[in-house]
N, C-alpha and C positions, 0 to 999 in steps of 0.2 A: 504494500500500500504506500505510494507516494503522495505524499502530501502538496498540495499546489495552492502558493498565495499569492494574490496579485499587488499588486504596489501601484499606489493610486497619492493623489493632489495634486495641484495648483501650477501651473509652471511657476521657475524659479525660489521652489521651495525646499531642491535639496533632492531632488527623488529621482532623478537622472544619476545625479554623483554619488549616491548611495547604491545603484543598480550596479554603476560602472565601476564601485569598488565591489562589489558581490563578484562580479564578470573578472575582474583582474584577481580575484582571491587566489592565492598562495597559498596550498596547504601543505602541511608538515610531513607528508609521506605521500610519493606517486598511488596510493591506496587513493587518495582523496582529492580528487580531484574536482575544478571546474570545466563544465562545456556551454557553448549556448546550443541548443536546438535550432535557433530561429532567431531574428537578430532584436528582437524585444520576449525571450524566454529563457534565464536560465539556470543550468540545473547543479546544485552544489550541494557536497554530501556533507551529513549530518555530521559535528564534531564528537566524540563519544571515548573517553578514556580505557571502559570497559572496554573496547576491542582491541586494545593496546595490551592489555591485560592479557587475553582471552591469545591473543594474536603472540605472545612470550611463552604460554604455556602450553600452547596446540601444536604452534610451528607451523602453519597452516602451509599451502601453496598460495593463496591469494586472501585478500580483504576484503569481504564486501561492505562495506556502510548502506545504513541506509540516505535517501534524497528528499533533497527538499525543491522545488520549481517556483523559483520566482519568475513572475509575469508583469514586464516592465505596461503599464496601462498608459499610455499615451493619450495627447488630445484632450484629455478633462479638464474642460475651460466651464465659463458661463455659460448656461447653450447647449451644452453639449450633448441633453436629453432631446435636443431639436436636431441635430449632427451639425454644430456649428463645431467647427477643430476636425476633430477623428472622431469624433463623439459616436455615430452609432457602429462602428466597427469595431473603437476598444468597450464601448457598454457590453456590445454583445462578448467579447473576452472575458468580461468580469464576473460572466455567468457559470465560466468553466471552471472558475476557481472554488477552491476550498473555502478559504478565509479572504478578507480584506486585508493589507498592511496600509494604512492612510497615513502618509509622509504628512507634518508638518510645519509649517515655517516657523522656528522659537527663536531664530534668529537673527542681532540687528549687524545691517552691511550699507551702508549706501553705497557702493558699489554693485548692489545689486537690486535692482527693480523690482519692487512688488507691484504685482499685477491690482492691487487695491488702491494703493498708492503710501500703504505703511503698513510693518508687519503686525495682524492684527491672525493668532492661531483661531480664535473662535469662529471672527470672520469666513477664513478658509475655508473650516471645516463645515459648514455652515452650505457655502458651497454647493462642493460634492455630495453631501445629503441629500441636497436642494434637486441636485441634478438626475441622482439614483431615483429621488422619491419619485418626480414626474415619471422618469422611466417605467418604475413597478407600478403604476397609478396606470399608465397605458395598458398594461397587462392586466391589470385586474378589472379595469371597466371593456375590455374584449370579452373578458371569460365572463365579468357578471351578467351582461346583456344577454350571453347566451346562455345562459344558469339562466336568468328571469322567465326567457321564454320558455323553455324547459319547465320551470314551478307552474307556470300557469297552465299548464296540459297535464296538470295533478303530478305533475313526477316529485313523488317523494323525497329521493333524495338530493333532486335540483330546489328542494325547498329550503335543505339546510343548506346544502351547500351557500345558497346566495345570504344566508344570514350571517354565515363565515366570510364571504366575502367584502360585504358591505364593514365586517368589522375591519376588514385590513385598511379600505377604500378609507374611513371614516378616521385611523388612523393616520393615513397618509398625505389627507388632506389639512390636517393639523399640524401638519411636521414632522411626524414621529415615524422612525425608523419600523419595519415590520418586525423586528427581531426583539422591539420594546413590548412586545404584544404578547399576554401572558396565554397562551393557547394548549390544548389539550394536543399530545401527537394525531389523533384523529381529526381533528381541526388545519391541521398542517397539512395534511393529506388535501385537502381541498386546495391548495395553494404550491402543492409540490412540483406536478408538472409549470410551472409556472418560472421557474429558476429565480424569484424575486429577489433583486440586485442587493436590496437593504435587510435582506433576514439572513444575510450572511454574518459570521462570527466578524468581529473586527478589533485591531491593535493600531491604536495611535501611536506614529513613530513621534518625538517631539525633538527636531533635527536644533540640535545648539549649536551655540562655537564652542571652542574648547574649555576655554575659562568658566562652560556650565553646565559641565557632562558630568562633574558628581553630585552636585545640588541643586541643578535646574536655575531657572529666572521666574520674572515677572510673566514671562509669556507662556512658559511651563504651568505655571501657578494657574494661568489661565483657563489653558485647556482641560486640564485635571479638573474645574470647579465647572467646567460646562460637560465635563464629560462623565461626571460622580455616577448622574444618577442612569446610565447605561449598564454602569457595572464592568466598562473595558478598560483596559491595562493601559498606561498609560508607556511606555518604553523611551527611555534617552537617549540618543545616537547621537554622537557628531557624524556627520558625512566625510567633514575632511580628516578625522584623525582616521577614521574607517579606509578613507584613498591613500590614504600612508602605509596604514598596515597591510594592504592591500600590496602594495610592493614590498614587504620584507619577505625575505626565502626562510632567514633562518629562524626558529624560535627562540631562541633565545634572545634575538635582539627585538621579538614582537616582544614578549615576557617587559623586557627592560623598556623598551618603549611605553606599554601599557601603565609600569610602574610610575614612570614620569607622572602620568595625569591622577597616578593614586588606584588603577584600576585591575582587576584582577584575570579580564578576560575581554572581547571584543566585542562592540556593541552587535556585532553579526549573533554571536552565539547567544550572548540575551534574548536577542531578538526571536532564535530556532527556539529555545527553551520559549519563549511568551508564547510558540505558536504549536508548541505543542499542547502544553497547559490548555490554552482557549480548546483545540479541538479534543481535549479530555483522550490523548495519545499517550502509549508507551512503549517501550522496545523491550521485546523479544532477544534472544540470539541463540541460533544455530555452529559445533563448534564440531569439525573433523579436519582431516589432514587435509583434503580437499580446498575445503575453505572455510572462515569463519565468518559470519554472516548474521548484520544486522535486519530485524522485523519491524513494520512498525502495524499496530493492532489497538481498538479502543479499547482503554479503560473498562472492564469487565466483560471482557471477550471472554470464550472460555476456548480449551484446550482444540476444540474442532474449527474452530473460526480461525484461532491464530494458524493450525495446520492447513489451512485453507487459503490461508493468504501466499504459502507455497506453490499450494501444487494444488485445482478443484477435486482431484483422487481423493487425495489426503486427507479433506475433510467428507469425504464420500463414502469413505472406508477407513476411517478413525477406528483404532482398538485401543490403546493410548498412548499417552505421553509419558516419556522419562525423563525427569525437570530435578538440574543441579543449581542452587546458590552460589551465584559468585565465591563469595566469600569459602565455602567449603571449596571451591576449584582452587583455590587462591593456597589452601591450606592443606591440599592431601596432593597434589598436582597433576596426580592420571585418571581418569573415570575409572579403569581396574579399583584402585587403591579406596577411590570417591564408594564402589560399590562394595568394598570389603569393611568400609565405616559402614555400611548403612547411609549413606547422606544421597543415595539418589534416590526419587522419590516416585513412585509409579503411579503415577492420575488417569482418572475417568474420563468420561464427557461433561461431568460437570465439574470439573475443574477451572480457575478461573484466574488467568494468567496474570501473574505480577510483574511488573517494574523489571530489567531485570534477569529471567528468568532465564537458566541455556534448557534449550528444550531439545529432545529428539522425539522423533513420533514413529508410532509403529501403524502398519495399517495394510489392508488386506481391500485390491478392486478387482 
């Protein structure tokens, strides 16, 4: 399971230069690499110490990580739900994605022009909701109109449907994001087919200069108090200290670099950590000579699903799972040894995959 986020705001807010430091990432082992797909998509693997770990005690032949796809969204001007910019070409992009990442501007330059004419982050943001919400509002008055006629020829279930839908419509005509919408999963289902732009998950990138990547500003302050009652993460980036580390090879001089600003790791990898959390994500791993090999599986998946994200057999023909603890790999060092302690663990189908977890599965198709 790849995870795919699109990266979204304002021209001149920072979200091109944070792409193009994603694009230029350096990682610490040919294991990890960046590629683009496409010349606004790309894809860069998850940073993870366990495989580092996992990768000393196996000896593997290769390294697999898991990935992550960022999707550079272009065009999102004012308008843009009209196709003023690129507006309906990258709208329609933002449907593919998983989550949202919404770059924005915490920082001052007059060197650089804000499209408002001063940096104002609530302004911004304000924006792009603006522009997503008209977007979903065109989708749901196509689907409601045909739902209405549908209720009136007795169709039962076009009668709730459109009570469902008038509540997104009535939402979105007040401002409000579709994902503010406290709904039942069978309520969602009326609106699924639909890919609606604003019930996607979302993390506010809040792009500073450097001097307020450990404590934010005034403009940080800002966004955070307009963006409380969402309940999304607010995340600190510099873009430009990101384009530096972006050309180091070695780590040890990122390490020390990082150090300078007081920081213990790269607003990149913040950022994969905030976007796993939001999608209630964890990793798996698979460990043989072969290779060692990161999963990624939701939070309370159980042992068939995570087998499934392999191989559709696998979870087709589940009989179980044999699931070691790091920590016991870490401390007996061979599976032999792992299964003369007792510390490997034999699970069913209801088994329910942790954080974590080296899995091997057995299974008969």
């Amino acid at each position: 399971m790849g995870l795919r986020c699109g990266i979204v705001g304002l021209p001149n807010v920072g979200k091109s230069t944070l792409f193009n430091a994603l694009s230029n990432a350096k990682a610490e082992s040919a294991n990890y690499p960046f590629c683009t797909i496409e010349p606004n998509v790309g894809v860069i693997t998850v940073p993870d110490e366990r495989l580092q770990i996992l990768e000393e005690l196996v000896n593997p032949k290769r390294v697999l990580p898991t990935i992550i796809e960022f999707v550079d969204i272009a065009g999102l001007v004012k308008g843009a739900s009209k196709g003023e910019g690129l507006g309906n070409k990258f709208l329609a992009n933002i449907r593919e994605v998983d989550a949202i990442i919404h770059v924005v501007r915490c920082f001052d330059d007059e060197n650089i022009v804000h499209v408002a004419g001063g940096v104002d982050p609530v302004f911004d943001k304000d924006v792009i909701d603006t522009e997503l919400q008209i977007k979903d509002l065109e989708s749901i008055d196509k689907k409601l109109a045909k739902s209405e006629r549908s209720a009136k020829s007795g169709d039962a279930a076009a009668k709730k449907e459109v009570v469902v839908l008038q509540r997104f419509k009535d939402a979105l005509e007040a401002g409000q994001n579709a994902r503010a919408l406290d709904v039942t999963p069978e309520e969602l289902e009326a609106v699924a087919d639909l890919q609606l732009l604003t019930i996607k998950p979302v993390i506010y990138v809040a792009n500073v200069d450097e001097g307020s990547i450990q404590n934010g500003n005034a403009h940080v302050a800002a966004l955070q108090a307009h963006v409380a009652q969402e309940g999304a993460e607010v995340v600190l980036v510099s873009a430009a200290i990101e384009s530096q580390i972006a050309e180091m090879e070695d780590p040890e001089e990122k390490e020390m670099f990082l150090g300078e600003y007081g920081l213990t790791e790269s607003g990149l990898n913040r950022l994969i950590r905030a976007s796993y959390s939001l999608l209630n994500l964890i990793t798996y791993f698979t460990a043989g000579v072969q290779e060692v090999r990161a999963w990624t599986v939701h939070r309370g998946d159980k042992a068939p699903a995570a087998a499934g994200v392999i191989h559709s057999d696998f979870e087709k023909g589940f009989i179980r799972a044999e699931v070691i603890k790091l920590p016991d790999y870490q401390q007996y060092k061979t599976e032999a040894k792992i299964k003369e302690a007792g510390k490997m663990a034999v699970e069913g189908k209801e088994y329910v995959v942790q954080d974590g977890d080296i899995m091997h599965f057995r299974f008969n198709v």
